[in-house]
KEZAPA-849505 format. One record per residue (C-alpha): residue number from 0; residue in three letters; x, z, y. Coordinates in pm, whole numbers, plus 32768, in hexadecimal, padded with zeros to 4 digits. Layout:
N
{resi:NUM	resn:ALA	u:X	w:Z	v:Y};
...
//
This chain:
315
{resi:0	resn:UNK	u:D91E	w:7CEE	v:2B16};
{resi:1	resn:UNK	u:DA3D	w:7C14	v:2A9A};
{resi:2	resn:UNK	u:DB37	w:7CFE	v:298A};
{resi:3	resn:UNK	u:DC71	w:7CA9	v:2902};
{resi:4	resn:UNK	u:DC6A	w:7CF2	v:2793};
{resi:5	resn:UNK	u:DDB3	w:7CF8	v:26CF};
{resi:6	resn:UNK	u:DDF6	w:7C91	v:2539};
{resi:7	resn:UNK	u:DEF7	w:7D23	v:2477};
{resi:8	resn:UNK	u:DF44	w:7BE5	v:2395};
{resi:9	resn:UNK	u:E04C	w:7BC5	v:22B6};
{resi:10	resn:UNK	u:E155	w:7AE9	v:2322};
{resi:11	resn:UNK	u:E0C3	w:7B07	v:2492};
{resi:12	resn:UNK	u:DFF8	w:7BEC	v:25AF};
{resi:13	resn:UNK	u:DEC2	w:7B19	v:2627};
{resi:14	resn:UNK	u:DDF5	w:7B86	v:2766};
{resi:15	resn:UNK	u:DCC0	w:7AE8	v:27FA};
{resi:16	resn:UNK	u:DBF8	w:7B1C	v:2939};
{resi:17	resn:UNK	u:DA9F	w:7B09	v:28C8};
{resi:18	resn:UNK	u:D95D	w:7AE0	v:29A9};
{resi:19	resn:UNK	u:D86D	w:7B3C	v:28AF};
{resi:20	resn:UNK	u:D898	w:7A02	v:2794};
{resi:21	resn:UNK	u:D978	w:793B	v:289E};
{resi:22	resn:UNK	u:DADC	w:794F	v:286D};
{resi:23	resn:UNK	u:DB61	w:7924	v:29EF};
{resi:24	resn:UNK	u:DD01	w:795B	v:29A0};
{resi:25	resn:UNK	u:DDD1	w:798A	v:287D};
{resi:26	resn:UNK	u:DF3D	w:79DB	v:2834};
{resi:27	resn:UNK	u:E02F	w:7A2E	v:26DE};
{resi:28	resn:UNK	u:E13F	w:7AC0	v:2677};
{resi:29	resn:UNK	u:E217	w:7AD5	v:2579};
{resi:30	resn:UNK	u:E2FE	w:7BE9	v:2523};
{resi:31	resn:UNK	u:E457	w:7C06	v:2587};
{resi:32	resn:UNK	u:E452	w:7B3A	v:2693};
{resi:33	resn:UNK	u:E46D	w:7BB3	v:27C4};
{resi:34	resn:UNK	u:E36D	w:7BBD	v:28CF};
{resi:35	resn:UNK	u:E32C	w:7BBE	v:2A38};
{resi:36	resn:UNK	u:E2F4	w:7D24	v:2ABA};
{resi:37	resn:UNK	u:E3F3	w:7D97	v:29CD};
{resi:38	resn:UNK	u:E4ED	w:7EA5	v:2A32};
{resi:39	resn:UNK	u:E673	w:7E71	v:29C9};
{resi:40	resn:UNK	u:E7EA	w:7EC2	v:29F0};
{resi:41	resn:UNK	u:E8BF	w:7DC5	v:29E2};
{resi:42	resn:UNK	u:EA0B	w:7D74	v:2A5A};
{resi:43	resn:UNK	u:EA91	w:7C82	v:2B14};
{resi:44	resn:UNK	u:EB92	w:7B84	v:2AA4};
{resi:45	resn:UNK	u:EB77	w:7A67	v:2B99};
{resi:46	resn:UNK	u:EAFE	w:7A15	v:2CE0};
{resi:47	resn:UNK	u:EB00	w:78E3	v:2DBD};
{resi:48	resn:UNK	u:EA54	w:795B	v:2F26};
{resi:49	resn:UNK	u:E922	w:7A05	v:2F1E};
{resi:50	resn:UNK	u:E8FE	w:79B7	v:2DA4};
{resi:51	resn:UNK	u:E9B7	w:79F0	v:2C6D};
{resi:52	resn:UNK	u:E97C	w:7A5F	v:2B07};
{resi:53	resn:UNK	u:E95F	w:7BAE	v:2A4D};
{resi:54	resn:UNK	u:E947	w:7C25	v:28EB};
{resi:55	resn:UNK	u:E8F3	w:7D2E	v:2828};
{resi:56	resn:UNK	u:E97F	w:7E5B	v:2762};
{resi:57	resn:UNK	u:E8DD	w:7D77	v:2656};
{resi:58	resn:UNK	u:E967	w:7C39	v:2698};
{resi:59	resn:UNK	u:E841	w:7BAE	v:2726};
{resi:60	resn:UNK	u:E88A	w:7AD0	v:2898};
{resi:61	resn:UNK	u:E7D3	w:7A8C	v:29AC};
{resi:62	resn:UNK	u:E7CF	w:79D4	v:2B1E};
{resi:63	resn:UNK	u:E7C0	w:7AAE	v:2C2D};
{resi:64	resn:UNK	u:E78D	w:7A35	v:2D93};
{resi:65	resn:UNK	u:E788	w:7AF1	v:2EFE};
{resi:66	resn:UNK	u:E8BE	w:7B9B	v:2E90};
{resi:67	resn:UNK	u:E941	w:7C57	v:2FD1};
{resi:68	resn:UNK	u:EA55	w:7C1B	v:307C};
{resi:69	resn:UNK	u:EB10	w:7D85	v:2FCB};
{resi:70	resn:UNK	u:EA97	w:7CF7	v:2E58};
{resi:71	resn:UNK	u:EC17	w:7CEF	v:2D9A};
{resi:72	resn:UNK	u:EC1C	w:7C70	v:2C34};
{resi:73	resn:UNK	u:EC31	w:7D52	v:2B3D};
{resi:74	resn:UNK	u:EB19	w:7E56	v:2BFE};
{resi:75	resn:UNK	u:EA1F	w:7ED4	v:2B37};
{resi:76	resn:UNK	u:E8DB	w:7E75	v:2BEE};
{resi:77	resn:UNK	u:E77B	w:7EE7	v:2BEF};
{resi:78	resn:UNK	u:E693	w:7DA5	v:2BA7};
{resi:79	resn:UNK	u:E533	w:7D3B	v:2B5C};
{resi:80	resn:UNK	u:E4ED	w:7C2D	v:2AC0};
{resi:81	resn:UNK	u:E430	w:7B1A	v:2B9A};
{resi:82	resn:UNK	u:E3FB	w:7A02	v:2AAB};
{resi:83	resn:UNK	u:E403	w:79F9	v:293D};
{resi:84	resn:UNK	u:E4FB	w:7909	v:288F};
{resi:85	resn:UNK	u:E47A	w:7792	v:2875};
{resi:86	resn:UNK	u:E4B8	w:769B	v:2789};
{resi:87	resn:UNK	u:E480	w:754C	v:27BE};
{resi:88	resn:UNK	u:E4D6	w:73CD	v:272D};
{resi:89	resn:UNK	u:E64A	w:73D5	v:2746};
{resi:90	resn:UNK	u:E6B0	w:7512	v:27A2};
{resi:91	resn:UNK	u:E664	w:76A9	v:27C7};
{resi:92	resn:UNK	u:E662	w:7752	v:290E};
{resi:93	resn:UNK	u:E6D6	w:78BD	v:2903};
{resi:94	resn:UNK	u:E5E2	w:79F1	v:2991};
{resi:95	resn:UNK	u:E5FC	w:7A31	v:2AF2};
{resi:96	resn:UNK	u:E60F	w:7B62	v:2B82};
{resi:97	resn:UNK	u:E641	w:7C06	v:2CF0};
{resi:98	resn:UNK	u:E6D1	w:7D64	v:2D5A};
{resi:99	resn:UNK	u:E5AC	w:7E7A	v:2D21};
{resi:100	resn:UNK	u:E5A8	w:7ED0	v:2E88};
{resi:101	resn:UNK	u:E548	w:7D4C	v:2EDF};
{resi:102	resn:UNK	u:E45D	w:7D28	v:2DCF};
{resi:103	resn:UNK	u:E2E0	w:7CAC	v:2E33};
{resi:104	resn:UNK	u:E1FB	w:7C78	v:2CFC};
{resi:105	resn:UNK	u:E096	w:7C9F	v:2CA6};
{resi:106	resn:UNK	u:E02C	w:7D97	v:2BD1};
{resi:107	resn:UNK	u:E04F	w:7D82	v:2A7B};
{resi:108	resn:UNK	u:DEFA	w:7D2A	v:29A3};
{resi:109	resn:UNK	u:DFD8	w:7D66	v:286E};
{resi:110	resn:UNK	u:DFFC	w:7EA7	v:28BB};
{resi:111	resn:UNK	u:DEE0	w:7F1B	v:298B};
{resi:112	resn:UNK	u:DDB0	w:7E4A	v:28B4};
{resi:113	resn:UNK	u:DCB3	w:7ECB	v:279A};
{resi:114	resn:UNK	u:DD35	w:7ED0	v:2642};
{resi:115	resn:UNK	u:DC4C	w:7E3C	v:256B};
{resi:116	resn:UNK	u:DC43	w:7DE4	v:23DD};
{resi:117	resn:UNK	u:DBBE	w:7C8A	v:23F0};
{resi:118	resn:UNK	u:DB5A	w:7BB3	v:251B};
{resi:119	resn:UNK	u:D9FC	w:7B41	v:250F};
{resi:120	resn:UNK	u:D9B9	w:7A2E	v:2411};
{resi:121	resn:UNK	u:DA2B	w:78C2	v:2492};
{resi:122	resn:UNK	u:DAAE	w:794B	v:25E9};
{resi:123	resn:UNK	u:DC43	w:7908	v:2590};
{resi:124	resn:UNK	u:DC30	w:7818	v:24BC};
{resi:125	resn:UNK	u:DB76	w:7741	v:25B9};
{resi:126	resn:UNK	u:DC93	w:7767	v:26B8};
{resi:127	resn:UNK	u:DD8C	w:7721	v:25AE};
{resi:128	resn:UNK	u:DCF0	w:75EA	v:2531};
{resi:129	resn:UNK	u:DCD2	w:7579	v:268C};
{resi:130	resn:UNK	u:DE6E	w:75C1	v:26B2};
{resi:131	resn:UNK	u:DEBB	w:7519	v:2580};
{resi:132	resn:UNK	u:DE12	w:73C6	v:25CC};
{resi:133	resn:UNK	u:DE4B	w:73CE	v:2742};
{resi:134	resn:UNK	u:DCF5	w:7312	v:2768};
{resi:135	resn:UNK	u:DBD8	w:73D2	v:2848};
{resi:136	resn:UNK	u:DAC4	w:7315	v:2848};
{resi:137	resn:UNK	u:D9A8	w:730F	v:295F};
{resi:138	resn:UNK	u:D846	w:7291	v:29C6};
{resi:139	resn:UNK	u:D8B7	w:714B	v:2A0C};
{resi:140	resn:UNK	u:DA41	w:7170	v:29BD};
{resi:141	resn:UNK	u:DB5B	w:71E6	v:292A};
{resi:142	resn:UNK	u:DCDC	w:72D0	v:2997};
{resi:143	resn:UNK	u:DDCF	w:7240	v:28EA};
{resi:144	resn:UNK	u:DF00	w:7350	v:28F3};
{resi:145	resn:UNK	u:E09C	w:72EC	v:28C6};
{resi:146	resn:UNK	u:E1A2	w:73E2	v:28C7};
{resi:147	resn:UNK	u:E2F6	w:734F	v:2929};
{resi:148	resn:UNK	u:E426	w:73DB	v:29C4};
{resi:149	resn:UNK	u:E3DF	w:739C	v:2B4B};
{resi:150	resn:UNK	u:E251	w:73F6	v:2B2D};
{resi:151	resn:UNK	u:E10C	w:7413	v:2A74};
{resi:152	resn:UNK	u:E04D	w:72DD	v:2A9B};
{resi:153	resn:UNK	u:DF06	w:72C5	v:2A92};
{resi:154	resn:UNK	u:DE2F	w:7162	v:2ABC};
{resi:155	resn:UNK	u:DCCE	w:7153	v:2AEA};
{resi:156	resn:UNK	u:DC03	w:7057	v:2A4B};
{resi:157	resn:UNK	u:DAA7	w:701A	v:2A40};
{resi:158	resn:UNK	u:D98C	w:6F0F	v:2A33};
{resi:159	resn:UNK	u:D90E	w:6F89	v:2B9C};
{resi:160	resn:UNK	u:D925	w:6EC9	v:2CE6};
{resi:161	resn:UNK	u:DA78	w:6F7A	v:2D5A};
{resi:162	resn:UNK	u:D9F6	w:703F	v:2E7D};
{resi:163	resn:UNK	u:D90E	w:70E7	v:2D7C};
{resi:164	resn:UNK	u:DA00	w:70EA	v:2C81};
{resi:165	resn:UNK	u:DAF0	w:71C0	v:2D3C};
{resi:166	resn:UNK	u:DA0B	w:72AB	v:2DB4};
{resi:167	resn:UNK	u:D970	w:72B9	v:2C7E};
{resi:168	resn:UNK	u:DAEA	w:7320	v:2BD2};
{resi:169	resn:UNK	u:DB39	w:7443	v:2CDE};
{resi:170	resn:UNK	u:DA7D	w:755C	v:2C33};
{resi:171	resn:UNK	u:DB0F	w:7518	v:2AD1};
{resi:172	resn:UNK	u:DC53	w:74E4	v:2B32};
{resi:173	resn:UNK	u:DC4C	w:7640	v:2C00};
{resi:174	resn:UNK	u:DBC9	w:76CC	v:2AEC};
{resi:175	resn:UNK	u:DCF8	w:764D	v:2A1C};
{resi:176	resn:UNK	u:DDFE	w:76B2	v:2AF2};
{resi:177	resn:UNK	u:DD80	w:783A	v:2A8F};
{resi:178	resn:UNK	u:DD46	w:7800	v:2931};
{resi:179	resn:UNK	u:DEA1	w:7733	v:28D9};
{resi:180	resn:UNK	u:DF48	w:7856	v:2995};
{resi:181	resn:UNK	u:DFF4	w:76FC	v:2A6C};
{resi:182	resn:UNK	u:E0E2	w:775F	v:2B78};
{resi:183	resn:UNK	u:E219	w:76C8	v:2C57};
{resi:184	resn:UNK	u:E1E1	w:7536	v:2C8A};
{resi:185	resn:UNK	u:E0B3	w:749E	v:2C30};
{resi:186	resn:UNK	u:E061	w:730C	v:2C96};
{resi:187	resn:UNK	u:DEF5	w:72B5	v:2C95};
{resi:188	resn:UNK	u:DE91	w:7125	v:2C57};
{resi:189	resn:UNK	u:DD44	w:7138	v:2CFC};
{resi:190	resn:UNK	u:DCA1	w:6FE3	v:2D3B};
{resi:191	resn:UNK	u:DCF8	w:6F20	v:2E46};
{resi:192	resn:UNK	u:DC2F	w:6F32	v:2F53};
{resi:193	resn:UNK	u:DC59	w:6E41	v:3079};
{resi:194	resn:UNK	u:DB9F	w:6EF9	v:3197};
{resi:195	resn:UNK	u:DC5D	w:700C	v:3221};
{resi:196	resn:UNK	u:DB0E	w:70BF	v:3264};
{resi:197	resn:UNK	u:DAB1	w:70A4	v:30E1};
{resi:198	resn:UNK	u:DC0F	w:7169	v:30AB};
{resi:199	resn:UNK	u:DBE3	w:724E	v:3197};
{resi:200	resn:UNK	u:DA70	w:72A1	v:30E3};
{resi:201	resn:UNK	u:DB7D	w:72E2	v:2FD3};
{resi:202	resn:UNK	u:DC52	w:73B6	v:306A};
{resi:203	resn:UNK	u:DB42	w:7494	v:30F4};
{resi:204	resn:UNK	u:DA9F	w:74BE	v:2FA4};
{resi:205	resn:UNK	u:DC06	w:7518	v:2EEC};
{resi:206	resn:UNK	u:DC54	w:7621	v:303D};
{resi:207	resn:UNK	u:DAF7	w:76DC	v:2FEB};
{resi:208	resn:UNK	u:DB29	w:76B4	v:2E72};
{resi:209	resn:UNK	u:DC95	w:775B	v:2E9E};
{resi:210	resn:UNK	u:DC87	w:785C	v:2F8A};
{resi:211	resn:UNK	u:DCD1	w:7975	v:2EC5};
{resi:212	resn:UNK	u:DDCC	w:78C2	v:2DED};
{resi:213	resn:UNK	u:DF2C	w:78E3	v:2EB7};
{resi:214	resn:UNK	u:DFCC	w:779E	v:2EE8};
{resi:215	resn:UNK	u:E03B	w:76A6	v:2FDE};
{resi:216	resn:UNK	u:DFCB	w:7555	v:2FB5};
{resi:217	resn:UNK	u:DFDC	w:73FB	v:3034};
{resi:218	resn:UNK	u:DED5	w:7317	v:30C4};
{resi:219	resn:UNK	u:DE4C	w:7210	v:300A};
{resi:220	resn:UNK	u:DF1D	w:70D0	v:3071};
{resi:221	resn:UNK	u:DEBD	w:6F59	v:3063};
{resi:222	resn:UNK	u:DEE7	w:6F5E	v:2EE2};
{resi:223	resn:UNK	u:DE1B	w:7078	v:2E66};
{resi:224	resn:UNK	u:DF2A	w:715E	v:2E29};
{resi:225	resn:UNK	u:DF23	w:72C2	v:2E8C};
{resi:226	resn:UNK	u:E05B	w:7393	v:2E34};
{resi:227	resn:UNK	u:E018	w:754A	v:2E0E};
{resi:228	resn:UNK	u:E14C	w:7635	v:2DE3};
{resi:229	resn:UNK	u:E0DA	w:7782	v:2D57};
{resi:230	resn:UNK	u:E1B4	w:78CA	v:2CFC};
{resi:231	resn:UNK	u:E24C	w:7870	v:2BC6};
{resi:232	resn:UNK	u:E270	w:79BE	v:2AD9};
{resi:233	resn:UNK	u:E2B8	w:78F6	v:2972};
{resi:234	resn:UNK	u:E224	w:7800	v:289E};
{resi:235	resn:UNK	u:E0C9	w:7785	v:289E};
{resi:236	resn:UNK	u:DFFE	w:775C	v:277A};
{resi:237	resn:UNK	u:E03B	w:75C1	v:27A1};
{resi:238	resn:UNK	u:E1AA	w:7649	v:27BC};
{resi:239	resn:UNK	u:E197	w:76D9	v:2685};
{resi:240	resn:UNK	u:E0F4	w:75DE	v:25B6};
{resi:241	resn:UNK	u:E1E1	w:74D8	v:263E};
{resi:242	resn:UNK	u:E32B	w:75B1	v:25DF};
{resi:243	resn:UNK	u:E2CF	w:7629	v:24A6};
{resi:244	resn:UNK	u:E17F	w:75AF	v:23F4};
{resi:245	resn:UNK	u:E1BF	w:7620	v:22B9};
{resi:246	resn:UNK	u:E1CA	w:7767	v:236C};
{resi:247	resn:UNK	u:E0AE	w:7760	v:2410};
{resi:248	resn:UNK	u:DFF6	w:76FE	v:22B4};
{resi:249	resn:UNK	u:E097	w:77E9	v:21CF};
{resi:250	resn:UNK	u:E026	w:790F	v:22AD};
{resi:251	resn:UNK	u:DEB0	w:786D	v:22C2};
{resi:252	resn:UNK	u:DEC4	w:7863	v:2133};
{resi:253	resn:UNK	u:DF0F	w:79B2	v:2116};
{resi:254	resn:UNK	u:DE0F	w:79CF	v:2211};
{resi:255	resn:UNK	u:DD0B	w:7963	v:2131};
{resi:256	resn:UNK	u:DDA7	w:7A41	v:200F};
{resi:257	resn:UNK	u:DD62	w:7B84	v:208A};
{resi:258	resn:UNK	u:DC03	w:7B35	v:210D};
{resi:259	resn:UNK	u:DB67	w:7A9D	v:1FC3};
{resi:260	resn:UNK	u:DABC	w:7BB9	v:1F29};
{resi:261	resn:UNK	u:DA82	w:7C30	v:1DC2};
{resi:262	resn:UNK	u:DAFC	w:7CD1	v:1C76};
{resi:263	resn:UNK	u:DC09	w:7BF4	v:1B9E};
{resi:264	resn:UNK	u:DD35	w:7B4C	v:1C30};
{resi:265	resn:UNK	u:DD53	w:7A69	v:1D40};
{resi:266	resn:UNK	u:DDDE	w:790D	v:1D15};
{resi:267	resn:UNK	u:DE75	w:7867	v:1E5F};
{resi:268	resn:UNK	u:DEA7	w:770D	v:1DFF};
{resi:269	resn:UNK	u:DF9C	w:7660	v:1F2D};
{resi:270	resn:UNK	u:E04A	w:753D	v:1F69};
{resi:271	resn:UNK	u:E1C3	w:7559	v:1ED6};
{resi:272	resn:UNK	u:E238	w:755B	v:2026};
{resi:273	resn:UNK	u:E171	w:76B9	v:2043};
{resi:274	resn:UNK	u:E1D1	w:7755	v:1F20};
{resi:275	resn:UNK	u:E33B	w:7724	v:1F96};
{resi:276	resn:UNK	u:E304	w:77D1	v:20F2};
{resi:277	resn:UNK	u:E25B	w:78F4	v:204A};
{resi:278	resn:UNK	u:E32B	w:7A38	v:206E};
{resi:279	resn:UNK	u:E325	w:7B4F	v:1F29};
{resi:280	resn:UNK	u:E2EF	w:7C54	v:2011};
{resi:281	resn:UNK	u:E1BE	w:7B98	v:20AD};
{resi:282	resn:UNK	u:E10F	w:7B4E	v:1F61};
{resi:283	resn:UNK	u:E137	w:7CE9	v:1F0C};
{resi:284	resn:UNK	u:E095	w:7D3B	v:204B};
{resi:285	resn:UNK	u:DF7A	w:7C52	v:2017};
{resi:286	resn:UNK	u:DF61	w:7D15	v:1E9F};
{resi:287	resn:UNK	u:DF81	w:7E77	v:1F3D};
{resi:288	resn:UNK	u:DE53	w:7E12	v:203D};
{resi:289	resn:UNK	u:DD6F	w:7D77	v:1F3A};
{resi:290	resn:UNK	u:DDB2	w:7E25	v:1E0C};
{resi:291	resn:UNK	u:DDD5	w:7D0D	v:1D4B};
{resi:292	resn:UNK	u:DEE1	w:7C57	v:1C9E};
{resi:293	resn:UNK	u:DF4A	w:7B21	v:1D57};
{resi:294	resn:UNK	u:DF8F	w:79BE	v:1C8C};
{resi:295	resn:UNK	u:E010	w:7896	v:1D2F};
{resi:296	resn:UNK	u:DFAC	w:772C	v:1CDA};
{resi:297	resn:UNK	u:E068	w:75EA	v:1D47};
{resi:298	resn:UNK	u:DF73	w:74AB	v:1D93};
{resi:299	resn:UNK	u:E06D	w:7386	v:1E36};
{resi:300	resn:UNK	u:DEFA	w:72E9	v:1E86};
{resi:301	resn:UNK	u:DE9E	w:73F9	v:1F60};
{resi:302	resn:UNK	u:DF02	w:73CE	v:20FB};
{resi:303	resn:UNK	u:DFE6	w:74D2	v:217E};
{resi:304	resn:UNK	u:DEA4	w:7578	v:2222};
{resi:305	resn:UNK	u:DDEC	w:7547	v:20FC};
{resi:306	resn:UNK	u:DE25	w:76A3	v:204A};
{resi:307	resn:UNK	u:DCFF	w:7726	v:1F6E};
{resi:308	resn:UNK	u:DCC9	w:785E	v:1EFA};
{resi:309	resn:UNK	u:DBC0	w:78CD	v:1DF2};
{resi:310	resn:UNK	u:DB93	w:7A04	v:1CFD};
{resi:311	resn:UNK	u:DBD5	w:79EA	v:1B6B};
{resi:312	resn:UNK	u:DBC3	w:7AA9	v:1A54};
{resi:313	resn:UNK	u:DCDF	w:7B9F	v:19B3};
{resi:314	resn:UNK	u:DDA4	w:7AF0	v:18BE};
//
């Protein structure tokens, strides 16, 4: 049966549904941040309608919509947070949150999944390596993912005759929906297809391949495009490499730090960039968890996801 299995990283929380080997969903977080599900007080300092803002006793603001009619700034309210704060190019959206008694939300797999030391070998990093290039390739094809301010994009391209290459793209890109943790708008370049009966083939094969994955979703229209809207609880994984890379990287390197085993020191060797994102407290932790003193090398040669880490002697 499919588990959720959850990583304590440093840096970030990682969980993965796993059917045996296959990795069917995947999410992360990093701390301080907050996170859909989460319970808060906040108060109230503006509100416009059925929505307004709220802060913390820390400082810390939020949107808040379906404010009732008896909301009055400067209330202290009850909230939950719906969606985790978003950044993307050209601006940062603020959490949202809604009163506790209106809150709907799944169940938390952060909270409710197995803890685990490690994942099992090569099951992360092939969902990460997928989320940094964007590129899933197929029998036949590839998903080419975009992450802009309106929508995730995602074209389809392929060698195949385009009735077979769009049926041929449904199960991978299904699959990626789960494992890039993708929610709110997503736009879908299939091929075009000029028969409406070869779209609706389409469409039936996407309905069966999404039934238990809540959405609404368009019908394919003259062009190939199909448009989904999904629950949207915080950033995807494409989200999060497009927003902050470097991020994303430095986490992986340390990653790959605290799994390399032996006696001596380790040596991460990252690309400047890294070294710069790389937090004092995170390189301790890494220390504390492997027992090992932790050196850091610089290598301007090296990509951004091109951390390696190796074992060497006591000098």
């Amino acid at each position: 049966m499919p588990e959720w299995l959850v990583e304590e990283g440093v840096g970030e929380t990682r969980a993965l549904l796993l059917d045996g080997d296959e990795v069917l969903a995947a999410k992360c977080r990093w701390p301080g941040e907050f996170h859909a599900g989460d319970a808060i007080s906040a108060k109230l300092t503006t509100k416009r309608g059925a929505r307004g803002t709220a802060v913390t006793a820390e400082g810390r603001e939020m949107l808040v919509d379906k404010l009732p009619r008896d909301a009055s700034e400067g209330a202290t309210l009850d909230l939950v947070v719906t969606r985790a704060a978003m950044t993307e190019r050209g601006r940062y959206k603020l959490p949202a949150a809604r009163l506790a008694s209106q809150a709907n939300l799944s169940g938390d797999v952060f909270a409710t999944a197995r803890r685990v030391h490690r994942f099992p070998t090569g099951a992360w990093e092939e969902v990460w390596h997928s989320a940094s290039s964007g590129e899933i390739a197929f029998a036949g094809g590839s998903l080419l993912f975009a992450v802009t301010p309106a929508m995730t994009l995602v074209d389809i391209d392929g060698d195949l005759d385009p009735r077979a290459l769009a049926l041929a793209a449904v199960k991978p890109l299904v699959a990626a929906l789960r494992q890039f943790d993708l929610g709110g708008s997503i736009g879908v370049d299939f091929p075009t297809l000029a028969a409406k009966a070869d779209r609706k083939v389409v469409d039936a094969a996407l309905e069966d391949a999404l039934a238990d994955w809540p959405h609404e979703r368009t019908a394919m229209n003259g062009f190939g495009f199909v448009q989904f809207v999904a629950r949207l609880e915080g950033p995807s994984l494409l989200h999060r490499f497009a927003a902050s890379r470097v991020g994303m990287a430095a986490r992986m390197a340390l990653r790959r730090a605290e799994m390399i085993e032996g006696a001596g020191s380790t040596l991460l060797t990252v690309h400047p960039a890294i070294k710069a994102k790389l937090k004092s407290e995170w390189l301790a932790e890494v220390e504390r968890r492997t027992g090992r003193p932790l050196r850091i090398g610089v290598d301007p040669a090296l990509a951004i996801e091109g951390a390696t880490a190796q074992i060497v002697g006591h000098e």
